[in-house]
NUVEXSE-181930 format. One record per residue (C-alpha): residue in three letters; x, y negated, z. Coordinates in steps of 0.5 Angstrom, whole numbers. Example, Ala and Ser with C-alpha at 12.3 -4.5 7.8 and 13.67 -1.06 7.14 Angstrom:
# NUVEXSE-181930
rest=ala; east=25; north=9; up=16 $
rest=ser; east=27; north=2; up=14 $
***
This chain:
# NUVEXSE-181930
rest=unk; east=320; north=34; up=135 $
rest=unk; east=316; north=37; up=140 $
rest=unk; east=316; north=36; up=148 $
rest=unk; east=318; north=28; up=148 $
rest=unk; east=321; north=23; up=144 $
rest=unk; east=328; north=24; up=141 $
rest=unk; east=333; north=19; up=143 $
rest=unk; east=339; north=17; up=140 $
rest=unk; east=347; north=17; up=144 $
rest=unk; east=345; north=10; up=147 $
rest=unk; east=337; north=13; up=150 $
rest=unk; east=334; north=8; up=144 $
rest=unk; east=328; north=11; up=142 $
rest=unk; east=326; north=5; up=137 $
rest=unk; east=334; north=7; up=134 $
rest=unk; east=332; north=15; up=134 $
rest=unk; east=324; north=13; up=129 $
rest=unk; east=328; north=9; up=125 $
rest=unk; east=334; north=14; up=123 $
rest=unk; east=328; north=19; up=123 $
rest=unk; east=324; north=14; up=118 $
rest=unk; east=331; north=13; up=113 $
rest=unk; east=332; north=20; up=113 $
rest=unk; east=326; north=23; up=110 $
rest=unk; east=325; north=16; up=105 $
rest=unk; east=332; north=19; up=103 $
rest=unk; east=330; north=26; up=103 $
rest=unk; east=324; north=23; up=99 $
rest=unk; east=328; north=19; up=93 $
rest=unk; east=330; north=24; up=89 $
rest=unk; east=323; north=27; up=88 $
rest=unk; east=321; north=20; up=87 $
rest=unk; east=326; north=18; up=82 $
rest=unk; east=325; north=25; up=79 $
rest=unk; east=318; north=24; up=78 $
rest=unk; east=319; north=17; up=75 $
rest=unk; east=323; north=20; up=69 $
rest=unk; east=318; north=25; up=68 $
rest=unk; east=313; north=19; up=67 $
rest=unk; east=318; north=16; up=63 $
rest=unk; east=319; north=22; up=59 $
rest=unk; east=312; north=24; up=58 $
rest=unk; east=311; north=17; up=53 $
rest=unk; east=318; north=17; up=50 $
rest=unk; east=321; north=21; up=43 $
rest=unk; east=328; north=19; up=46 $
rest=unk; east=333; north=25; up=50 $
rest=unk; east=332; north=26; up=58 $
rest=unk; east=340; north=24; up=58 $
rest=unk; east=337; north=16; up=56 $
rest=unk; east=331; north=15; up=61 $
rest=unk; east=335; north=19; up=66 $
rest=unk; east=341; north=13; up=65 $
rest=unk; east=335; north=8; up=65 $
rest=unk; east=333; north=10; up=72 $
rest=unk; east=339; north=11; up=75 $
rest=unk; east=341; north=4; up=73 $
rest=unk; east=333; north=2; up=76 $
rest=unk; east=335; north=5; up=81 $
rest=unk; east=342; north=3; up=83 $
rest=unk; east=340; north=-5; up=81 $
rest=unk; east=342; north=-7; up=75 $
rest=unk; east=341; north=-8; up=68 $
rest=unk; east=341; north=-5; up=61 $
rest=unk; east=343; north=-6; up=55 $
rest=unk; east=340; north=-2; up=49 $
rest=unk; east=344; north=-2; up=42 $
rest=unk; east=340; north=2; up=37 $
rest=unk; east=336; north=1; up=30 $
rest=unk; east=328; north=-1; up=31 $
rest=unk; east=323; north=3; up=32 $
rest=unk; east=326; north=8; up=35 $
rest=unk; east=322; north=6; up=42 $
rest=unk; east=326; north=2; up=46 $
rest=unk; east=321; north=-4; up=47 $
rest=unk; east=317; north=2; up=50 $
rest=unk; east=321; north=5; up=55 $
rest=unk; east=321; north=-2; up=59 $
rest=unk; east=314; north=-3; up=58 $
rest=unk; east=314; north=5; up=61 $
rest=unk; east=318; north=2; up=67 $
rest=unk; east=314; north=-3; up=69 $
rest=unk; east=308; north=2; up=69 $
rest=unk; east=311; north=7; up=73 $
rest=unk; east=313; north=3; up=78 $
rest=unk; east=307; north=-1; up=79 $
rest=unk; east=310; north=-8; up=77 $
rest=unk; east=309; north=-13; up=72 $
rest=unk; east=313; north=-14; up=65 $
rest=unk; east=315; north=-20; up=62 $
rest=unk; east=317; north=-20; up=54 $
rest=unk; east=321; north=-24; up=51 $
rest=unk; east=322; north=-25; up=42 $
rest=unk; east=328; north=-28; up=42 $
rest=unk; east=330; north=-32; up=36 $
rest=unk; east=335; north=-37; up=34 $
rest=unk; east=330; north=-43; up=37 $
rest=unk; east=328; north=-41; up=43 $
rest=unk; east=331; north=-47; up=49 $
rest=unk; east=332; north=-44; up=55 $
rest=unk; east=327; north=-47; up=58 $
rest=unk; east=322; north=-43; up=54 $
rest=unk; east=325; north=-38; up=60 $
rest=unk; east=326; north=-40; up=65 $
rest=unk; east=320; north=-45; up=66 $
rest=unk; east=319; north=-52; up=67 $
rest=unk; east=317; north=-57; up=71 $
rest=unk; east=311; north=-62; up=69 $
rest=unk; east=309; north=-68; up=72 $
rest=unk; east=302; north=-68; up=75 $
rest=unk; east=298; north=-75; up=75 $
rest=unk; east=293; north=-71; up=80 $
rest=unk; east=299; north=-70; up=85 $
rest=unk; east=303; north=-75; up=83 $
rest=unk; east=308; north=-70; up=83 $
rest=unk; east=313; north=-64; up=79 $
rest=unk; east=310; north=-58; up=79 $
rest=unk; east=314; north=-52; up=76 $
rest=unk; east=310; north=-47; up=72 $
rest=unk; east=315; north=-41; up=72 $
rest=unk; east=318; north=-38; up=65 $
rest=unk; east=317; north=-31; up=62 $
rest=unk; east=323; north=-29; up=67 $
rest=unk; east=319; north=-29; up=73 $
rest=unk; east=317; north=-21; up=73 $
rest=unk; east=319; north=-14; up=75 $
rest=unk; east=321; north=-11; up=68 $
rest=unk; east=323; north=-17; up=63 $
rest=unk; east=324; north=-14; up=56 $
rest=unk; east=329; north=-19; up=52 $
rest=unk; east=327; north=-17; up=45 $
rest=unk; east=333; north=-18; up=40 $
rest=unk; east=337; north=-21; up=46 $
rest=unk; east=343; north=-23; up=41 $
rest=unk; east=338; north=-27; up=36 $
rest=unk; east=338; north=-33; up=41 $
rest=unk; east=343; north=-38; up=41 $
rest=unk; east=348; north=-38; up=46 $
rest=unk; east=345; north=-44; up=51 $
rest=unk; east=339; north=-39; up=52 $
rest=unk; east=343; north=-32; up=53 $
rest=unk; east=346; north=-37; up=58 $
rest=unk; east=339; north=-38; up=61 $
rest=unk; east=340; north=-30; up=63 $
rest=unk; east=345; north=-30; up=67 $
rest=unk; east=344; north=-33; up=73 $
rest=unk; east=337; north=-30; up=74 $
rest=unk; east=341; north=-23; up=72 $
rest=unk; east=347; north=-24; up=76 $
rest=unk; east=343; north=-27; up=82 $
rest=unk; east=336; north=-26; up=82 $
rest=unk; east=334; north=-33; up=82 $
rest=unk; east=334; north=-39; up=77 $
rest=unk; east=335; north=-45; up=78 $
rest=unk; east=331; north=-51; up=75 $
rest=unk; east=332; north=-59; up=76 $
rest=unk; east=336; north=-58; up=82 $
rest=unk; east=331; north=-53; up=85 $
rest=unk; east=332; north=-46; up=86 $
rest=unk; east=326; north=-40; up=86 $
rest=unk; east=328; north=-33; up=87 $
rest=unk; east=325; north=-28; up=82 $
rest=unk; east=321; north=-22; up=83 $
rest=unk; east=324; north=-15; up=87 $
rest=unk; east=326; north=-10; up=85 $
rest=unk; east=329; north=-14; up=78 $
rest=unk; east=330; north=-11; up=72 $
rest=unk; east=332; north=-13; up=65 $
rest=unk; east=333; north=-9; up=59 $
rest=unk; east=335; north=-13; up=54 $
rest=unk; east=335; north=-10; up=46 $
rest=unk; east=339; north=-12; up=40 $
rest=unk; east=340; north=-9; up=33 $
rest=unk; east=347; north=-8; up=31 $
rest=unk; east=347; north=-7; up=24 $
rest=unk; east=344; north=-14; up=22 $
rest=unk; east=349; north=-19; up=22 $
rest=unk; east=345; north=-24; up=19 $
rest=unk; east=342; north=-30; up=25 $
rest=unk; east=345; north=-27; up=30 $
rest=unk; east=349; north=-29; up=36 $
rest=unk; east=354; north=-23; up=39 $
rest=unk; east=353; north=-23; up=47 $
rest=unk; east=360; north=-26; up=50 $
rest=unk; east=363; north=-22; up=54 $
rest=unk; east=361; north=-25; up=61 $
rest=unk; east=353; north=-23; up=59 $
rest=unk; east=356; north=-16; up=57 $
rest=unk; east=359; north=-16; up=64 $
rest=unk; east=353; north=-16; up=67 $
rest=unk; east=348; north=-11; up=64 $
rest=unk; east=351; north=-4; up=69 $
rest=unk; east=349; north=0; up=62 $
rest=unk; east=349; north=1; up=56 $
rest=unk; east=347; north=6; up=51 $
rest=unk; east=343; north=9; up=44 $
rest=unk; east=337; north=12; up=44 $
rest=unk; east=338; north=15; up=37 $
rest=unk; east=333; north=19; up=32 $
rest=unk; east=328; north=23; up=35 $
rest=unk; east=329; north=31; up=34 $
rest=unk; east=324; north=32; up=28 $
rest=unk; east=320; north=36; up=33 $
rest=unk; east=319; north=30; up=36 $
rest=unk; east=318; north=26; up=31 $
rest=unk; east=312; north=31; up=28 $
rest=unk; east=309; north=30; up=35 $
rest=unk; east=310; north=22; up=35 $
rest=unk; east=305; north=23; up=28 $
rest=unk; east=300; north=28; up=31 $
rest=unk; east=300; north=26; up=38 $
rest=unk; east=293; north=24; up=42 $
rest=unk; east=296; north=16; up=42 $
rest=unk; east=299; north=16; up=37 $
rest=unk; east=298; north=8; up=36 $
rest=unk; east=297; north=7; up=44 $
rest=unk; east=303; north=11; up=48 $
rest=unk; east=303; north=8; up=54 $
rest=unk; east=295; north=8; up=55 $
rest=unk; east=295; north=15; up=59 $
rest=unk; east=301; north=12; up=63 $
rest=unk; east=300; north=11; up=70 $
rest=unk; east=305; north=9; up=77 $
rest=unk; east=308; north=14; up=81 $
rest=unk; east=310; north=10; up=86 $
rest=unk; east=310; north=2; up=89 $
rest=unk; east=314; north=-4; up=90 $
rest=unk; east=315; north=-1; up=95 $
rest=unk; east=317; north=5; up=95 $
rest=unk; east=322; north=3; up=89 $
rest=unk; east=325; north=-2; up=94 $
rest=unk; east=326; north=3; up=99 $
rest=unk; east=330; north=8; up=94 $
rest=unk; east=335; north=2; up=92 $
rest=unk; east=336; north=1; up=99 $
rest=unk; east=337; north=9; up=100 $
rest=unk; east=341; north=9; up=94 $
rest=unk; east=346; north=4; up=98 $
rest=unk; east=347; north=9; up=104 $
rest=unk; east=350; north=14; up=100 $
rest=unk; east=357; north=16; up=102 $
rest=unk; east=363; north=14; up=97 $
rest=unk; east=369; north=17; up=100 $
rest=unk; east=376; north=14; up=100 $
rest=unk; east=379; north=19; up=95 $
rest=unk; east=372; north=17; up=90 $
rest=unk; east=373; north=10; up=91 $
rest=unk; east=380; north=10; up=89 $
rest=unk; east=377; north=15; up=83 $
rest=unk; east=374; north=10; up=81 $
rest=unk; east=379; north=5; up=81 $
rest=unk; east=384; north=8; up=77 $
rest=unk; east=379; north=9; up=72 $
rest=unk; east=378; north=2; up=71 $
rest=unk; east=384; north=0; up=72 $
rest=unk; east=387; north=6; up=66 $
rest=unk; east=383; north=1; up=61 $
rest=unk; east=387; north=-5; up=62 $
rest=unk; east=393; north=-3; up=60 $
rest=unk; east=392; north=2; up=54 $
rest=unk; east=393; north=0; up=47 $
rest=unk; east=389; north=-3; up=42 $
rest=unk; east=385; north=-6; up=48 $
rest=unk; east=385; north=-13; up=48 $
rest=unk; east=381; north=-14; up=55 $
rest=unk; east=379; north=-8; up=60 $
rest=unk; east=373; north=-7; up=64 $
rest=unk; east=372; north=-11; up=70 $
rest=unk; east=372; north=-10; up=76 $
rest=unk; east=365; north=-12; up=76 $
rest=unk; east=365; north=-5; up=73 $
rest=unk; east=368; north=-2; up=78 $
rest=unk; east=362; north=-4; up=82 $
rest=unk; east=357; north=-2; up=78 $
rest=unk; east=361; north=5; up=76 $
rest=unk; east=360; north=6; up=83 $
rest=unk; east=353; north=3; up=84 $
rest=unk; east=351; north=9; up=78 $
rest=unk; east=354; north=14; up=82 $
rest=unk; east=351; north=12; up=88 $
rest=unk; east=344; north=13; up=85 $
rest=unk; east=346; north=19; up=81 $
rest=unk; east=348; north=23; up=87 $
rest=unk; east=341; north=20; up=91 $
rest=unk; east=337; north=24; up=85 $
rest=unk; east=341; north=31; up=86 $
rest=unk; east=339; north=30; up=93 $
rest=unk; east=345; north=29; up=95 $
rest=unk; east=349; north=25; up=101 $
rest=unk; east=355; north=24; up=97 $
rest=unk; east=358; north=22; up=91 $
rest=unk; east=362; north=27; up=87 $
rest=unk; east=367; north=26; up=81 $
rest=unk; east=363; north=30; up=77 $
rest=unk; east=357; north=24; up=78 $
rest=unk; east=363; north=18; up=75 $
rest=unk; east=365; north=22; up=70 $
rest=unk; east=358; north=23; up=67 $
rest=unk; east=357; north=16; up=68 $
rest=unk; east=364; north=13; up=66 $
rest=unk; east=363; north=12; up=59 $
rest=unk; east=356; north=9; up=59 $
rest=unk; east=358; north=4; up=64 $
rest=unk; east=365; north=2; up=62 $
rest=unk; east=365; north=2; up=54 $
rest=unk; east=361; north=-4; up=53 $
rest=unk; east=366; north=-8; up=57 $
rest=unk; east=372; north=-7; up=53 $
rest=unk; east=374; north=-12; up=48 $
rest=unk; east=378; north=-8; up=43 $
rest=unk; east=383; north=-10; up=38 $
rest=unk; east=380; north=-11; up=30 $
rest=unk; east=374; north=-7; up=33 $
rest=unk; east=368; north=-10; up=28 $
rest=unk; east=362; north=-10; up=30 $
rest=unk; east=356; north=-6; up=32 $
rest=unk; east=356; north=1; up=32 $
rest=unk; east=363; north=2; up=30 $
rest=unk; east=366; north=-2; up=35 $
rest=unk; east=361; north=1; up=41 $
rest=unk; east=363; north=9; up=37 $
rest=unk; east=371; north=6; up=38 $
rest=unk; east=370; north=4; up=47 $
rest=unk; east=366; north=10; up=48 $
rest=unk; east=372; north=15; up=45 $
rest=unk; east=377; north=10; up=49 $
rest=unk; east=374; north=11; up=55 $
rest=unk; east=372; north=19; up=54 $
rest=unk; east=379; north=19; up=53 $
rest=unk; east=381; north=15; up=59 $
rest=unk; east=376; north=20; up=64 $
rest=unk; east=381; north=26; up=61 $
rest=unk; east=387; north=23; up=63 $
rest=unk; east=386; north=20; up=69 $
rest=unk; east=387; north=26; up=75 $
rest=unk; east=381; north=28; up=79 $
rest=unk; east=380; north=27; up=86 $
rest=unk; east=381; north=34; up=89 $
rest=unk; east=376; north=36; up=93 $
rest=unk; east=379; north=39; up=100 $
rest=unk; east=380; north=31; up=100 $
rest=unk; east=373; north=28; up=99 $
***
């Protein structure tokens, strides 16, 4: 603004530059976020509906959880991420022998130093691709809840906060039951989502066969933004307003899968936490202020469904088809706000 230095309400010219500064970062966001899926969708065969989640879940801060059958390029959109946004990446083979420290690090004596010194484990990145994430042994899923639930790992009373922004995409096979280990629903609560990337079209997998990088798909990938700007968008993605009507949307979502039949345990309110979080970040990459019903529907099932523990569900995709109906079901029940309330 020309003619002199704008104030706020209080003459604070320092509170006025920092308002201006998170408005336009806010404003930014939604190119930025945009861009990011842009990269993603440059390197993958998989629909934009799948890397559109997986930045929004980046972008709200939590985690994802791929359900899908190999080779069909999960690995490759963590790695995608890592690049996209300038950070490192970390993977992790998950087998039935890996130890917990095999993650976490340990702490090894030193006879120059006479001292411990800890050398940090594979966690210890931006993006962390667990691979397999349900062939290890319980004690080692057990190593990634701290770091996924509070960014920090704890090692022989010691604790050391991890890299931010934080991201785990973890991966697992559902349909090999042979040596695997079925997450708990404690670690199932913590991933914000969960989906399947599903075969390419055949358009998109004729181009896979004759592409420029057939062998090496993330070679012409590089970032489109920084830490810090990541750092900056979460924080953006934080000030959307949720208004009362939507929180208590939300709410009634989640509340409508605990007392339905054929559902042993419904979701959390972990999950009413991370519903809104998602939606949060989904309204910022329309550029929006505000979160709309129509931002939680559309996240609804891929947020909630694998936090149900449904009755004689099986396992694998049959028992993720039967959470996804359920919650579909439960979004068409439910009453929507009305929009002279919000």
């Amino acid at each position: 603004m020309q003619g002199g230095t704008r104030t706020d309400t209080n003459g604070d010219p320092a509170t006025s530059s920092t308002n201006a500064d998170t408005q336009t970062v806010d404003a930014q966001a939604g190119d930025t976020i945009a861009a990011l899926a842009d990269a993603l969708a440059g390197v993958l065969s998989c629909s934009r509906e799948v890397i559109d989640l997986a930045v929004t879940t980046f972008v709200a801060g939590g985690h994802l959880l791929l359900e899908d059958v190999p080779g069909v390029g999960k690995t490759t959109l963590a790695r995608a991420m890592s690049i996209a946004i300038g950070g490192e990446s970390r993977r992790i083979q998950f087998t039935p022998d890996l130890l917990p420290s095999d993650l976490t690090g340990v702490s090894v004596y030193s006879q120059g130093t006479g001292r411990f010194d800890f050398h940090p484990g594979p966690l210890f990145a931006n993006v962390i691709i667990a691979d397999e994430v349900n062939r290890a042994n319980p004690k080692a899923q057990s190593a990634m809840l701290e770091a996924m639930g509070e960014r920090q790992i704890t090692v022989d009373g010691a604790t050391y906060e991890l890299p931010d922004p934080y991201f785990v995409v973890a991966t697992q096979n559902p349909i090999e039951l042979e040596g695997t280990y079925p997450l708990p629903e404690a670690q199932l609560d913590r991933f914000m989502a969960c989906t399947s990337f599903g075969y390419p079209s055949a358009a998109a997998e004729a181009a896979m066969l004759t592409g420029a990088h057939v062998s090496r798909p993330l070679e012409g990938l590089s970032p489109v933004c920084s830490l810090d700007d990541m750092r900056l968008i979460r924080a953006a993605a934080e000030r959307v307003h949720l208004a009362d009507p939507i929180a208590a949307y939300i709410v009634s979502l989640v509340s409508a899968t605990r007392g339905r039949d054929n559902i042993r345990y419904g979701a959390s309110p972990r999950g009413s936490l991370h519903l809104a979080a998602m939606a949060r970040a989904r309204a910022l990459a329309a550029g929006r202020t505000f979160v709309t019903p129509d931002d939680v529907q559309a996240l609804a099932v891929p947020v909630l469904a694998h936090r149900l523990v449904l009755d004689n569900a099986g396992y694998g995709f049959a028992s993720m088809d039967r959470a996804r109906r359920v919650v579909a079901d439960v979004v068409d029940a439910v009453p929507v706000p009305r929009s002279d309330r919000l």
